[in-house]
VOMI-411971 format. One record per residue (C-alpha): z, y, x; chain; residue number from 0. Coordinates in nm, 2 decimals, always signed. Layout:
N
((Z Y X) 'A' NUM),
...
END
This chain:
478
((-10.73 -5.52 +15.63) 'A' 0),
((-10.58 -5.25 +15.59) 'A' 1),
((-10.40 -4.96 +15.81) 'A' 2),
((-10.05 -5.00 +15.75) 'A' 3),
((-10.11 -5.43 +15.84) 'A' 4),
((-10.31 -5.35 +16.08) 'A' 5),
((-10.06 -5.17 +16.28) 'A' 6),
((-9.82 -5.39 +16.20) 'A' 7),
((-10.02 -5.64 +16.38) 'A' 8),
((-10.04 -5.46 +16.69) 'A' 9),
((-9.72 -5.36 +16.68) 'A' 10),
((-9.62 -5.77 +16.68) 'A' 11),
((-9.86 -5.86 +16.93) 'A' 12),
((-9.75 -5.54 +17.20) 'A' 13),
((-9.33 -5.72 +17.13) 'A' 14),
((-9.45 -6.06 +17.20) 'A' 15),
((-9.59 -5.91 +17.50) 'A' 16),
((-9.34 -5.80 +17.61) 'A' 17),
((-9.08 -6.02 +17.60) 'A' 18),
((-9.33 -6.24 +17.78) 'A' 19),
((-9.31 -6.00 +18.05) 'A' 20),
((-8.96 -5.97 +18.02) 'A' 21),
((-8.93 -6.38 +18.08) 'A' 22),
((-9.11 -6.35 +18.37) 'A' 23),
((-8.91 -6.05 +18.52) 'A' 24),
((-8.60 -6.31 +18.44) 'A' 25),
((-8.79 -6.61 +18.64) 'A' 26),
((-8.84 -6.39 +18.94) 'A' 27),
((-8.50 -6.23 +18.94) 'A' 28),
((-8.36 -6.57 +18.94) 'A' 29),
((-8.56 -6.74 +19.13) 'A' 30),
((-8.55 -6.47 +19.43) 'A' 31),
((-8.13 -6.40 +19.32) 'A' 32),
((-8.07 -6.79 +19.32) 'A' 33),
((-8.14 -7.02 +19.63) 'A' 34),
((-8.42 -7.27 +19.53) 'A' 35),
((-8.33 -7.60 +19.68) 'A' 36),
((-8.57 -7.80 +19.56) 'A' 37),
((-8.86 -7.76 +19.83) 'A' 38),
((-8.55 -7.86 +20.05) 'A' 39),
((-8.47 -8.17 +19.86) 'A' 40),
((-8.83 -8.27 +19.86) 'A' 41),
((-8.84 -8.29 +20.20) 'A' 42),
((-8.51 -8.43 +20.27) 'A' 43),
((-8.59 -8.70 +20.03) 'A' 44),
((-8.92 -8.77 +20.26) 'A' 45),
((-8.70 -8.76 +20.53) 'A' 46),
((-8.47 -9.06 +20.41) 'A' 47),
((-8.73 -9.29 +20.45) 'A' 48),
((-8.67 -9.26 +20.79) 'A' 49),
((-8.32 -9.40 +20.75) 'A' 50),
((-8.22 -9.73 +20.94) 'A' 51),
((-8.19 -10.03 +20.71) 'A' 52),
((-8.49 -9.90 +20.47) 'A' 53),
((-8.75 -10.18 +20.68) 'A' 54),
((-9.07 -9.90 +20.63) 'A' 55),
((-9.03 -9.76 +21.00) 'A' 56),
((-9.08 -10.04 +21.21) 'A' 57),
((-9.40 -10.12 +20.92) 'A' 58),
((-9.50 -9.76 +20.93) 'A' 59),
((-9.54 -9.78 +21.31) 'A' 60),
((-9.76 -10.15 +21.30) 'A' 61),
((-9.97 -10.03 +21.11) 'A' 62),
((-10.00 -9.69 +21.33) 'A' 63),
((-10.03 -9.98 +21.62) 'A' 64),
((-10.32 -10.19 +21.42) 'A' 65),
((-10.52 -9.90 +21.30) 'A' 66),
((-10.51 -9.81 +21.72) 'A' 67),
((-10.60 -10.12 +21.82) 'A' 68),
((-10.85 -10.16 +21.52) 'A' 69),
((-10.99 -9.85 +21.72) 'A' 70),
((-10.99 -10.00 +22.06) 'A' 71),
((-11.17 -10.32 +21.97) 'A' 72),
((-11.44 -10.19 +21.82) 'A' 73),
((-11.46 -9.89 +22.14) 'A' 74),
((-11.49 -10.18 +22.37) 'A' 75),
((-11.73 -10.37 +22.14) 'A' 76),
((-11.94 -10.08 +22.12) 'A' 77),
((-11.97 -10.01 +22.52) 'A' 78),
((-11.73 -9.69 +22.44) 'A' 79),
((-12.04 -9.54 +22.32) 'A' 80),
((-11.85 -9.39 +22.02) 'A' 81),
((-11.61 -9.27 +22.24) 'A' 82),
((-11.82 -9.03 +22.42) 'A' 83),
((-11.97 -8.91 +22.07) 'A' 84),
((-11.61 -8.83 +21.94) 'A' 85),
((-11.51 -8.63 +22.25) 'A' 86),
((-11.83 -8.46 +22.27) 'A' 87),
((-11.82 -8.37 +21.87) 'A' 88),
((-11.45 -8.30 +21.96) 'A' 89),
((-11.50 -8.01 +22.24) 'A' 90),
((-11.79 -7.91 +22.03) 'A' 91),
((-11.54 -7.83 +21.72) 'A' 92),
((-11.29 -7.68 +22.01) 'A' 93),
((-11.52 -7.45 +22.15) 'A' 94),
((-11.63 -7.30 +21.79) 'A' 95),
((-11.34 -7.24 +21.63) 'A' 96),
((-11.13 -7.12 +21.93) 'A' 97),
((-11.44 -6.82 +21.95) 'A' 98),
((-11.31 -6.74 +21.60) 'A' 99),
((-10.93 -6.78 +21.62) 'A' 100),
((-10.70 -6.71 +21.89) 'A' 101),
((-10.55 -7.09 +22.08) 'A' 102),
((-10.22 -6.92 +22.03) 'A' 103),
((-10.27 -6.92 +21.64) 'A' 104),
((-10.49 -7.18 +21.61) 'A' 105),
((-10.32 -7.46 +21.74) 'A' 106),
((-10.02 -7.39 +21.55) 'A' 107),
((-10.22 -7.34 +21.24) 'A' 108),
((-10.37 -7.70 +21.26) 'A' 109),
((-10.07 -7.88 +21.35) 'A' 110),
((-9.87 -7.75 +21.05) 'A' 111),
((-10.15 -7.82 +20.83) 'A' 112),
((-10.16 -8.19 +20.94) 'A' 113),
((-9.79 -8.20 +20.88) 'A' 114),
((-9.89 -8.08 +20.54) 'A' 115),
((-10.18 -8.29 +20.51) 'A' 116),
((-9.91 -8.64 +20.56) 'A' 117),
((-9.66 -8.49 +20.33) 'A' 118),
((-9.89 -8.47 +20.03) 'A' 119),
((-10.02 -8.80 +20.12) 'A' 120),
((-9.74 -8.99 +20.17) 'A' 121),
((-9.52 -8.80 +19.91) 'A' 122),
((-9.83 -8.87 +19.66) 'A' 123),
((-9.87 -9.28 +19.76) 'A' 124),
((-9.47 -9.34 +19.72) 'A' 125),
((-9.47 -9.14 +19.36) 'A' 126),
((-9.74 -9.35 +19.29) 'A' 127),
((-9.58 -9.68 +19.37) 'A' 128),
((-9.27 -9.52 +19.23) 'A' 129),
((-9.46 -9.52 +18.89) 'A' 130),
((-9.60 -9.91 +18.90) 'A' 131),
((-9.26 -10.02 +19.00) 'A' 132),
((-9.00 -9.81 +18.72) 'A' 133),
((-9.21 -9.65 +18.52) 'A' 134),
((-8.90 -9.56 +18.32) 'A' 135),
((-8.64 -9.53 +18.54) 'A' 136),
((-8.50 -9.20 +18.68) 'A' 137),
((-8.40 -9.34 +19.03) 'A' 138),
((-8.59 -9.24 +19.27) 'A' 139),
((-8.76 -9.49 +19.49) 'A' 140),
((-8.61 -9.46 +19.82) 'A' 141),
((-8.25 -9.43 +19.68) 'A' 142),
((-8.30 -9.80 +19.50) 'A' 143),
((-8.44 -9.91 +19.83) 'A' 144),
((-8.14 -9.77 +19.99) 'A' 145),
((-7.87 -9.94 +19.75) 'A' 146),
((-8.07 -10.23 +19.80) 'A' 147),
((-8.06 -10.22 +20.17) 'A' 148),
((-7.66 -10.19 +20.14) 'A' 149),
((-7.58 -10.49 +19.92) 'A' 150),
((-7.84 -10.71 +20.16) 'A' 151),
((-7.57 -10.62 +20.42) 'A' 152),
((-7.29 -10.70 +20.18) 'A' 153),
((-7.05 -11.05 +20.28) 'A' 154),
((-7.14 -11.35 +20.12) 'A' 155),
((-6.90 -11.41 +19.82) 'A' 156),
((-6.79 -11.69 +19.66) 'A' 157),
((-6.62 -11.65 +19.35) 'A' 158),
((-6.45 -11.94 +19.16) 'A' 159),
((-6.35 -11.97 +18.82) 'A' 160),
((-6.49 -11.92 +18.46) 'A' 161),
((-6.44 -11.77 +18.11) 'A' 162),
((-6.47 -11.38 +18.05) 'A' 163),
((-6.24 -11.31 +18.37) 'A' 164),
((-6.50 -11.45 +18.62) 'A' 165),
((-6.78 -11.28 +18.44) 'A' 166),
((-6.53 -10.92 +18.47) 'A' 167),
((-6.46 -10.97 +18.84) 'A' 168),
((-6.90 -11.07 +18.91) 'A' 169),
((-6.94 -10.76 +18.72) 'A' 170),
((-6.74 -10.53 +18.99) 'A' 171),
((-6.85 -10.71 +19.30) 'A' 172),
((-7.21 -10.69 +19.22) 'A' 173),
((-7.13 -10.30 +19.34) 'A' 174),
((-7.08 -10.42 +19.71) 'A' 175),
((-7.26 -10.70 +19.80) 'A' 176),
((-7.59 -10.93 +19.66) 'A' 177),
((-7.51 -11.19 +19.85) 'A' 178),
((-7.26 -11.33 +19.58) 'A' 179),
((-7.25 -11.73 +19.41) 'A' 180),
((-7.02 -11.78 +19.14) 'A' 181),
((-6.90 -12.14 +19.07) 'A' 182),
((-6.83 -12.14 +18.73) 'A' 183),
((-6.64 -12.48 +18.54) 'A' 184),
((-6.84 -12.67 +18.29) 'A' 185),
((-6.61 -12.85 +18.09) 'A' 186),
((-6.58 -12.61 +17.77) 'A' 187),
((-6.60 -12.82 +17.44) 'A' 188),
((-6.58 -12.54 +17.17) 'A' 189),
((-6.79 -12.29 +17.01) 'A' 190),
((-7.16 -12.28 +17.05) 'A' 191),
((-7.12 -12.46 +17.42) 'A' 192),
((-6.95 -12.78 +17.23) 'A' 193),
((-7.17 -12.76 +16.96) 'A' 194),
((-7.46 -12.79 +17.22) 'A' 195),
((-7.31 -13.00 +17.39) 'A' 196),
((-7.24 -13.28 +17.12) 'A' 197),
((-7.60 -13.27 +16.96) 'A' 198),
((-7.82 -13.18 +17.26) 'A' 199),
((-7.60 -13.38 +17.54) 'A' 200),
((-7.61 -13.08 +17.78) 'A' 201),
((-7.36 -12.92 +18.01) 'A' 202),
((-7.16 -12.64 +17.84) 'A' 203),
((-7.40 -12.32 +17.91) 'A' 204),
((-7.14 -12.07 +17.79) 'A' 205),
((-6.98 -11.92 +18.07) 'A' 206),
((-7.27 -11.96 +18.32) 'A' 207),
((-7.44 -11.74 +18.04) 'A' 208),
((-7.18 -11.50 +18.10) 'A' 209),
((-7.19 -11.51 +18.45) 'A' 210),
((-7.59 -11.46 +18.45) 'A' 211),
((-7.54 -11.15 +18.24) 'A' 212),
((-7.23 -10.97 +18.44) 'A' 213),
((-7.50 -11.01 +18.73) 'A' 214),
((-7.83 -10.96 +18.59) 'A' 215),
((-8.03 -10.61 +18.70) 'A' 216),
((-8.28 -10.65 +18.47) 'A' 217),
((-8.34 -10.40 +18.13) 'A' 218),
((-8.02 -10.38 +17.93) 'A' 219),
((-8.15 -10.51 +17.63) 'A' 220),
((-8.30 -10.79 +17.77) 'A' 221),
((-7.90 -10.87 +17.89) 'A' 222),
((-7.83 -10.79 +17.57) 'A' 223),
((-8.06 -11.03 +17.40) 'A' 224),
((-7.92 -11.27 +17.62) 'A' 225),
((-7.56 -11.26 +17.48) 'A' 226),
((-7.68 -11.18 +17.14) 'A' 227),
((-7.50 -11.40 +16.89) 'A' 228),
((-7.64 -11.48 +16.52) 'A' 229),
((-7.43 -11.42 +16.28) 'A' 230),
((-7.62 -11.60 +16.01) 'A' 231),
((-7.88 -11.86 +15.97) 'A' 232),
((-7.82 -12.21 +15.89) 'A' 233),
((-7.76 -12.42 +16.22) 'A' 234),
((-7.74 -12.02 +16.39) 'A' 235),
((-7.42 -11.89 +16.28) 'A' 236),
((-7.18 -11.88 +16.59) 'A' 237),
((-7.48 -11.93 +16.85) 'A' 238),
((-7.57 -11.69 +17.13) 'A' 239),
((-7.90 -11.67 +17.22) 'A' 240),
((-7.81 -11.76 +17.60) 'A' 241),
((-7.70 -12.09 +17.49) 'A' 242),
((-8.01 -12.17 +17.34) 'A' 243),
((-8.21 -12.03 +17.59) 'A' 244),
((-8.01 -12.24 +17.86) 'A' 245),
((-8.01 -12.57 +17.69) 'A' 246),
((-8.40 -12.58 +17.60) 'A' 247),
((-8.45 -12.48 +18.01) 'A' 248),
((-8.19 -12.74 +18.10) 'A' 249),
((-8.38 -12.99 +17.83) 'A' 250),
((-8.72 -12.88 +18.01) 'A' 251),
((-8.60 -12.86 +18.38) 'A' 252),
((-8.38 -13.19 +18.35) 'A' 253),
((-8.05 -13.01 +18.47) 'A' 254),
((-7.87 -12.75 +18.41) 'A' 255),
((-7.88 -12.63 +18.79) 'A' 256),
((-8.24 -12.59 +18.77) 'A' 257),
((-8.23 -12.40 +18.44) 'A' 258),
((-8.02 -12.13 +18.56) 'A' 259),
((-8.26 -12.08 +18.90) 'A' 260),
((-8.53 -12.00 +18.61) 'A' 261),
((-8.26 -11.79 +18.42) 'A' 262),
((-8.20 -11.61 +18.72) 'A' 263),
((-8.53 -11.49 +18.77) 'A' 264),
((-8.60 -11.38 +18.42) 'A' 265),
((-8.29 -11.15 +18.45) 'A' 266),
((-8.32 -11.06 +18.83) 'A' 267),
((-7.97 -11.19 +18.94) 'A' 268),
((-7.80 -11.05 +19.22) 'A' 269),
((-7.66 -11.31 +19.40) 'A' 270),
((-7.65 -11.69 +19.21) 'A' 271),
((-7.46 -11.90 +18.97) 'A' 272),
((-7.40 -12.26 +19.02) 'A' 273),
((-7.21 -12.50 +18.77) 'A' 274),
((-6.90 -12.65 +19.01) 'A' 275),
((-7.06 -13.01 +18.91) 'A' 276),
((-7.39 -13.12 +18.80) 'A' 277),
((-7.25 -13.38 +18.55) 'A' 278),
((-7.09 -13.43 +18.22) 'A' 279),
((-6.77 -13.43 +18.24) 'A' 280),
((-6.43 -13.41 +17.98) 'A' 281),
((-6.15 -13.26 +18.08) 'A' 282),
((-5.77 -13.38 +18.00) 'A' 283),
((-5.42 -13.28 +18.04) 'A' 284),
((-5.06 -13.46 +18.03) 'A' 285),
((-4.84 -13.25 +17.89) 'A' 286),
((-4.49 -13.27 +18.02) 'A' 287),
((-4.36 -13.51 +17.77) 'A' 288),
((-4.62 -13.80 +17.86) 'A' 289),
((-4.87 -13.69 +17.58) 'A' 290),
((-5.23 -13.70 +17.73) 'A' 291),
((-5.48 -13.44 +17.54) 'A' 292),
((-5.84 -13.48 +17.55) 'A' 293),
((-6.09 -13.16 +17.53) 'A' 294),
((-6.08 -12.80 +17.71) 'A' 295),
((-6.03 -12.63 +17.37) 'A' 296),
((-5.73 -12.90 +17.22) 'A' 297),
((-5.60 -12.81 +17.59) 'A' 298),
((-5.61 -12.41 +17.54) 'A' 299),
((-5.44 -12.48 +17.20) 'A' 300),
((-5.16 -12.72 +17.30) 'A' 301),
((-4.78 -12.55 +17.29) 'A' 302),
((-4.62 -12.76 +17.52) 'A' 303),
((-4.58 -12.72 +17.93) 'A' 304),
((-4.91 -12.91 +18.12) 'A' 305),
((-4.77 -13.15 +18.39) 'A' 306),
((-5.13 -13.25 +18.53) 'A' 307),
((-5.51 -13.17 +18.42) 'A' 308),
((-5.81 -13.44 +18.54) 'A' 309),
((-6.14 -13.49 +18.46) 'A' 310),
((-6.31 -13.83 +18.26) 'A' 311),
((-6.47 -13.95 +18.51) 'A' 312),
((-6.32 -13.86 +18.77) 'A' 313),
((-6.43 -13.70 +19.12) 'A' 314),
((-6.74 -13.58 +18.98) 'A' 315),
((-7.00 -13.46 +19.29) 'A' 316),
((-7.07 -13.08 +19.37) 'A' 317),
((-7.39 -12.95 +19.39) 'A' 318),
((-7.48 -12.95 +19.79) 'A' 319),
((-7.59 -12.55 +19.72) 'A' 320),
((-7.19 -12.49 +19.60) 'A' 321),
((-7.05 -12.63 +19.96) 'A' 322),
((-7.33 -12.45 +20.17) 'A' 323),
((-7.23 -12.16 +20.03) 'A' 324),
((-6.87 -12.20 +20.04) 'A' 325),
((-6.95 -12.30 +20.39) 'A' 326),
((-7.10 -11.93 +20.44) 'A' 327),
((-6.87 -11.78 +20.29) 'A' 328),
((-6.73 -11.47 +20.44) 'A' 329),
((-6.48 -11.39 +20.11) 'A' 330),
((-6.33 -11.68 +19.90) 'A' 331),
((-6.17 -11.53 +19.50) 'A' 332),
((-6.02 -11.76 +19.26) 'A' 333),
((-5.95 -11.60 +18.94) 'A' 334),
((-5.89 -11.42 +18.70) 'A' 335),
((-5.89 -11.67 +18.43) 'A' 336),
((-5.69 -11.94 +18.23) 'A' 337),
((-5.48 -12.13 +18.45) 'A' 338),
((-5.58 -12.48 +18.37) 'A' 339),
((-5.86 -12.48 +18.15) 'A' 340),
((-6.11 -12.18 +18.38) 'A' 341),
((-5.95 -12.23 +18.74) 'A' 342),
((-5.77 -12.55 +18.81) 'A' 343),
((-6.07 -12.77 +18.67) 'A' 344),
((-6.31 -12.66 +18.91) 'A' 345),
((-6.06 -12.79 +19.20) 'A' 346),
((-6.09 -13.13 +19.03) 'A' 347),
((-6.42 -13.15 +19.22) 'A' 348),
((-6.29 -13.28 +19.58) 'A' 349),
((-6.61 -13.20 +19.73) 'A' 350),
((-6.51 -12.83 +19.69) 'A' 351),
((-6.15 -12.84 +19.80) 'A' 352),
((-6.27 -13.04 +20.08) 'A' 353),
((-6.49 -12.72 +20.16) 'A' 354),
((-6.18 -12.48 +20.03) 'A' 355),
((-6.01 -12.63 +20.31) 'A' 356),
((-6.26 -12.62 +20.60) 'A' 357),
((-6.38 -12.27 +20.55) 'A' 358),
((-6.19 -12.02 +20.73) 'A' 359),
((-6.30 -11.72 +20.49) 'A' 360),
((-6.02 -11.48 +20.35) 'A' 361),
((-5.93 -11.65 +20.05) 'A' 362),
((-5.77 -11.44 +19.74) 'A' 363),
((-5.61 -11.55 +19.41) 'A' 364),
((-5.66 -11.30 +19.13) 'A' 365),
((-5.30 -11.36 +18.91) 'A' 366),
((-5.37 -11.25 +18.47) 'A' 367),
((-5.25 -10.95 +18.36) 'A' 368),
((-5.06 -11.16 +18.06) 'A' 369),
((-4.92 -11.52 +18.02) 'A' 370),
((-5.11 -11.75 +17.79) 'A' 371),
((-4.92 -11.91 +17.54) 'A' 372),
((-4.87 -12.28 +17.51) 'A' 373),
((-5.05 -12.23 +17.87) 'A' 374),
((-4.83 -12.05 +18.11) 'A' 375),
((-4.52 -11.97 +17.93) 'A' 376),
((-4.33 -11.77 +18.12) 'A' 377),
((-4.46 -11.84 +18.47) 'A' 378),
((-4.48 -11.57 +18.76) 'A' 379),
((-4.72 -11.52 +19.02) 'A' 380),
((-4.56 -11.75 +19.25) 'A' 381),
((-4.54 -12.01 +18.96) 'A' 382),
((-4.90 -12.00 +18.89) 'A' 383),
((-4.96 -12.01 +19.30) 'A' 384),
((-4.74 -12.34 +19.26) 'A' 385),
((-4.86 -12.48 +18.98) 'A' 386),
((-5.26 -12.46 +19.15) 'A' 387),
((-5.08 -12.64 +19.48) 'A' 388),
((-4.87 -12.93 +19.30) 'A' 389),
((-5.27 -12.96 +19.11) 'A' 390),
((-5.40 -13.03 +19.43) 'A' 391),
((-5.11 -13.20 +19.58) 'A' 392),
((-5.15 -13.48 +19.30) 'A' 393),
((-5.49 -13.58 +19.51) 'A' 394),
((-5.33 -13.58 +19.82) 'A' 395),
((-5.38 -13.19 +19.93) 'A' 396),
((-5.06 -13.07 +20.07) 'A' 397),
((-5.23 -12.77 +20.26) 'A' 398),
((-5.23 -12.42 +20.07) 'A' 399),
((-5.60 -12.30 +19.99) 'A' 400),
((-5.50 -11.94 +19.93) 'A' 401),
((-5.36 -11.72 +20.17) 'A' 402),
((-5.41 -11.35 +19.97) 'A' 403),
((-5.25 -11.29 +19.66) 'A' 404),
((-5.39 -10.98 +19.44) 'A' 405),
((-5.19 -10.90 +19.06) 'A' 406),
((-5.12 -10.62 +18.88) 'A' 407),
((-4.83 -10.38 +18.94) 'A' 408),
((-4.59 -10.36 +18.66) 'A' 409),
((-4.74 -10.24 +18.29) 'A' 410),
((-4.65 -9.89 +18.12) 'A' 411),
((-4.48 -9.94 +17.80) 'A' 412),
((-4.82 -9.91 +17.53) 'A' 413),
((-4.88 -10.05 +17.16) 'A' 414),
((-5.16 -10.33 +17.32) 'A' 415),
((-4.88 -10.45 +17.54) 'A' 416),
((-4.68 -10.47 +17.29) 'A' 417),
((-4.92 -10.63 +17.05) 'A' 418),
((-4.97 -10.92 +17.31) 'A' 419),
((-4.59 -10.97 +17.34) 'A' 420),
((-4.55 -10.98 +16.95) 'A' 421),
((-4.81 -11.30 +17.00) 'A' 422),
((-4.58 -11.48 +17.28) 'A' 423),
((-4.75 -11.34 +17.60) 'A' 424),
((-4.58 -11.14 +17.87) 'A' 425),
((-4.67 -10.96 +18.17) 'A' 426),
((-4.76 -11.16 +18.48) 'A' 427),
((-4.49 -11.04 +18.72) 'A' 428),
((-4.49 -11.04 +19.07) 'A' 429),
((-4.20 -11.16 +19.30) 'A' 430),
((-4.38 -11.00 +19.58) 'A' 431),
((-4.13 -11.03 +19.85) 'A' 432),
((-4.07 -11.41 +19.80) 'A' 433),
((-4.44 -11.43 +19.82) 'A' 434),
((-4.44 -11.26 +20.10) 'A' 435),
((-4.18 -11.50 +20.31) 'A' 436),
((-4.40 -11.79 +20.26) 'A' 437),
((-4.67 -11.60 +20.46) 'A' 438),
((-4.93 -11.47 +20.15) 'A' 439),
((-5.08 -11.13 +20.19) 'A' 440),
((-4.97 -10.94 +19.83) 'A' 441),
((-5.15 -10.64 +19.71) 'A' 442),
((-5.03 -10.47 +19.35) 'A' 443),
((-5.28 -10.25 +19.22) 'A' 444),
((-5.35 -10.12 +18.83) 'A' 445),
((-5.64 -10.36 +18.71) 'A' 446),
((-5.64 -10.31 +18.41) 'A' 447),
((-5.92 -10.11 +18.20) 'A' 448),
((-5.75 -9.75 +18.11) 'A' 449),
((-6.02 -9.75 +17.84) 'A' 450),
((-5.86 -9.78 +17.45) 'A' 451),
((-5.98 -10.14 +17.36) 'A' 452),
((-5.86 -10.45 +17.10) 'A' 453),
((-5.75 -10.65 +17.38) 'A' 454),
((-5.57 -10.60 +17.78) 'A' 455),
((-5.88 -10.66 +18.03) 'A' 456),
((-5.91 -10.62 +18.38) 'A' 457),
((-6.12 -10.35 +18.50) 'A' 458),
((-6.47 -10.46 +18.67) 'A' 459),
((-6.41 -10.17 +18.92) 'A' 460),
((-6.08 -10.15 +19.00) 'A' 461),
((-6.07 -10.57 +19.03) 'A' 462),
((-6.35 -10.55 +19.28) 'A' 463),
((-6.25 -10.24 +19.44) 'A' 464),
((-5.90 -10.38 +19.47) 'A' 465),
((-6.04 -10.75 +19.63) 'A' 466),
((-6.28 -10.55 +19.86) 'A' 467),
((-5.99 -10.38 +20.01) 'A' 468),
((-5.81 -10.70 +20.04) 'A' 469),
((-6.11 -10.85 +20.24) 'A' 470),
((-6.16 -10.53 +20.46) 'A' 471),
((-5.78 -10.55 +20.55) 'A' 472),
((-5.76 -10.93 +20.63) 'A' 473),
((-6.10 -10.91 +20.81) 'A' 474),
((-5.90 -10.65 +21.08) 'A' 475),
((-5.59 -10.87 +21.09) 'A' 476),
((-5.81 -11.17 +21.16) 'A' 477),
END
């Protein structure tokens, strides 16, 4: 080598260390400049565990109690022999180290350092069971533990309905409570569920697939393998994987009830979903003319006005687990979905009116944003509220079910609007005050997603945070 490289060497090896040293000027600067907090959310985080609700206190302080008494037992067994040896060896230790430290800085001295000493140790045993637990996940173990605590506390909801509005309105509420069931109809004849349903002879597993998904808490892709739909294959095409999934368990566990227990666990549900009838069951509808239509997806297609929807055969039982928990319910929601092919058939069950009736739970109808055409032509609010009670008055129920009404306030002019008006639906509107002098609590609120999307939805958070306000404010009234 010679003397100009090697020079040059040196030369690059004194800059790198420098700015080395420089970096480490910058570090303590900052670190000294800037307030450091996160000693201080280390220990506040430790701290938390100490929260009510949490259930680690009250086990913290048994097993305090049963090391103790573990203690104790053996003292006694022993003749409190090793009692006198541990208070001897304890004076010993007193007496040799107060000779070299001072009591006033001793005493302090050991009792921080046992502080210490159960930090690390607890701080190290929670990461640890952080790591077995979510191994991936960012959430911190005591905050999950929290939320979890929170929802436990939540009311017990019973939501009623099906279609992609039930699974919207599951996927808000699961926000505020675990303790929800949904009660989803099971009389859709189209698409994968019909196709099921025809060669297999199992209940429709479409929108209790739906339903399972808005409330699983499991991985994301596993949800999304769920409600993965093939888009080719021969036999495939037009099937989700749900579907199949649900009518081999159904075929295996001999119902469909029991299928979606083992569903549930797969995808960790929060809460439960129950079919509104454990049998197989057709729906119909005579339109206003005297035509009688047969099939949930000839219904949905129909143009004319529907004078009266029942099922073949008729009065089909409920599943005891829907009434007991429409019996504990503490919040009652119908809705949002199609009018009489999602919400009216699963009040064709009179087991479940019956228990409508009886419960004294806040009870809240969730209106569409839009009519359906060849469905609801032109109805209002009230008119879909009256249409549900002349349903139910046709079996003899002249008593209202619902006492809270919940729609959405009136729409901004926009091109999706627009769009659906150009295809025969309108706006839902709400005659609020005519609602209102027939004794129904009426809430307007903006449901709908703000986000740009190919068709008019309600928004999972708004929709639940709207209904939870409903429930808060006829919970104080009652």
């Amino acid at each position: 080598m010679n003397l100009y490289n090697f020079f040059k060497l040196e030369k690059n090896k004194l800059e790198v260390l420098m700015n080395n040293r420089k970096k480490r000027a910058r570090r303590f600067y900052k670190y000294f400049k800037e307030p450091n907090f996160s000693l201080l959310k280390k220990i506040l985080r430790m701290l938390s565990w100490l929260l009510p609700g949490l259930l680690i206190k009250r086990w913290m302080i048994t097993s305090a109690l049963g090391f103790l008494t573990t203690l104790l037992g053996l003292a006694i067994w022993t003749n409190l022999r090793p009692i006198y040896w541990l208070i001897e060896v304890f004076f010993w230790l007193m007496n040799g180290l107060t000779s070299v430290l001072p009591e006033a800085l001793f005493g302090p001295l050991i009792f921080f350092i046992g502080l210490l000493l159960i930090g690390i140790g607890q701080n190290r045993s929670i990461n640890s069971i952080q790591k077995a637990l979510v191994p991936e996940k960012s959430t911190f173990l005591v905050d999950a533990l929290r939320v979890k605590s929170k929802l436990k506390r939540g009311p017990n909801i019973v939501a009623i309905g099906g279609g992609t509005g039930l699974s919207t309105l599951l996927k808000g509420l699961k926000s505020y409570s675990s303790n929800i069931t949904a009660i989803v109809t099971v009389s859709d004849d189209g698409g994968s569920s019909g196709i099921l349903r025809k060669q297999l002879g199992v209940q429709p597993p479409g929108d209790i697939r739906n339903c399972l998904a808005a409330l699983s808490n499991e991985e994301p892709t596993l949800t999304r393998l769920f409600q993965y739909r093939f888009s080719g294959g021969t036999g495939l095409e037009g099937h989700s994987f749900g579907n199949l999934f649900l009518s081999a368990l159904t075929t295996i566990t001999g119902s469909l009830e029991k299928a979606v227990q083992a569903s549930s666990k797969v995808l960790a549900v929060q809460g439960q979903v129950l079919p509104a009838t454990n049998i197989d069951v057709m729906l119909w509808a005579e339109l206003e003319d005297g035509e009688k239509i047969f099939g949930e997806s000839k219904i949905s297609k129909s143009k004319k006005s529907i004078a009266r929807i029942g099922y073949l055969p008729e009065n089909p039982p409920a599943l005891p687990s829907a009434l007991e928990s429409i019996k504990e319910a503490d919040l009652i929601v119908l809705g949002p979905g199609s009018l009489y092919t999602s919400l009216l058939p699963n009040l064709l069950v009179p087991e479940i009116v019956d228990a409508l009736l009886r419960s004294n739970a806040p009870k809240i109808y969730i209106s569409n944003l839009m009519t359906q055409p060849g469905e609801t032509d032109g109805l209002d609010v009230y008119q879909h509220v009256k249409s549900i009670e002349k349903q139910l008055s046709n079996f003899g129920v002249n008593t209202r079910i619902f006492n809270a009404i919940l729609s959405q306030i009136q729409f901004d002019k926009s091109p999706l609007v627009d769009y659906y008006e150009s295809r025969g639906a309108e706006p839902v509107r709400c005659n609020k005050e005519r609602l209102l002098t027939e004794g129904y609590y009426v809430l307007q609120a903006p449901l709908y997603s703000k986000r740009i999307t190919p068709t008019l939805r309600h928004d999972p958070r708004r929709l639940a945070r709207a209904v939870m306000f409903i429930y808060r404010k006829l919970k104080k009234l009652n």
